[in-house]
C-alpha positions in Angstrom: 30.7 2.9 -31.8 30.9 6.4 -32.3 27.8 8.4 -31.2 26.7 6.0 -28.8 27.1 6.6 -24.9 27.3 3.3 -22.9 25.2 3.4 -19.6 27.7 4.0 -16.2 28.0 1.1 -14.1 27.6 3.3 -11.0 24.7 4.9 -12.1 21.4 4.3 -10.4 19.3 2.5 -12.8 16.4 5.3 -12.7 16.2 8.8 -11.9 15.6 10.1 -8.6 13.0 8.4 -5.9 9.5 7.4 -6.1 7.5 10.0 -4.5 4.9 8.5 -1.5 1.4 8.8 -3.5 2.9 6.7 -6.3 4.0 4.0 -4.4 -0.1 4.4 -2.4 -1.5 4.0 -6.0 0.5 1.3 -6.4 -0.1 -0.4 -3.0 -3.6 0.5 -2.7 -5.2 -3.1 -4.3 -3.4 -4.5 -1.2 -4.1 -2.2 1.6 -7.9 -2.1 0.7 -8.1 -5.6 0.9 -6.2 -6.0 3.7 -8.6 -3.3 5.0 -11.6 -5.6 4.3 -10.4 -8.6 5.7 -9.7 -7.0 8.9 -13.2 -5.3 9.1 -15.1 -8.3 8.2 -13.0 -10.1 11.3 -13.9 -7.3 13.3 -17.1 -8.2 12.9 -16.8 -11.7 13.8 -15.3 -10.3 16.9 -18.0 -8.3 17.5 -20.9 -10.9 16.9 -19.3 -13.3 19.4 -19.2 -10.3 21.8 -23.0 -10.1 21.4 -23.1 -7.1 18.4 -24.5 -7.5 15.3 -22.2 -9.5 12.3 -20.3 -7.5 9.2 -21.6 -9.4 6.3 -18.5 -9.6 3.5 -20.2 -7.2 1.0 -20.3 -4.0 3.1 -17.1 -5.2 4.6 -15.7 -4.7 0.9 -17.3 -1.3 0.3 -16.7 -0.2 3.7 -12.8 -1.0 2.7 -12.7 1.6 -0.4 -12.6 4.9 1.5 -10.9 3.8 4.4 -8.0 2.3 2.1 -6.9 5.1 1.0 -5.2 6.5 4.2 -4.0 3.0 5.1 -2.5 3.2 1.1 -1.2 6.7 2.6 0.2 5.2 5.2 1.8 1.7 4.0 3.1 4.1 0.8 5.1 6.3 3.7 6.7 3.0 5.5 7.8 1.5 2.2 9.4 4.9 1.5 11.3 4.8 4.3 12.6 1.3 4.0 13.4 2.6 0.7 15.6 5.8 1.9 16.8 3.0 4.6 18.3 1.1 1.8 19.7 3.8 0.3 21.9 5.2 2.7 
């Protein structure tokens, strides 16, 4: 076996941390949905207090800008459980 360098036991398994707008790319799928859902119940809320009803559709495109700070934001929590686990 010469020439070949067995990994260390002790070693992390990869290099360094995953940086916060990753881990929002990654989580983004979720958090816009999650975003939807919440607006169209919103709007159920607001049609039984007398308002006019969000329909499901622009619910959905409503959810596409604003999950990307709630990406933002669920990317900087899971970072910190991460850095939590860590130490």
């Amino acid at each position: 076996m010469s020439g070949t360098k067995l990994p260390s036991r002790k070693a992390p398994a990869t290099e360094g941390q995953w940086p916060v707008w990753k881990l929002a790319i990654l989580l983004y799928p979720a958090t816009m949905l999650t975003v939807a859902i919440n607006l169209f119940l919103l709007g159920l809320i607001l049609h039984s207090a007398g308002f006019g009803a969000i329909r499901p559709v622009p619910a959905i495109l409503w959810s596409i800008p604003l999950g990307i700070p709630a990406a933002w934001l669920a990317g900087r929590w899971v970072r910190g459980l991460m850095n939590e686990a860590d130490s």
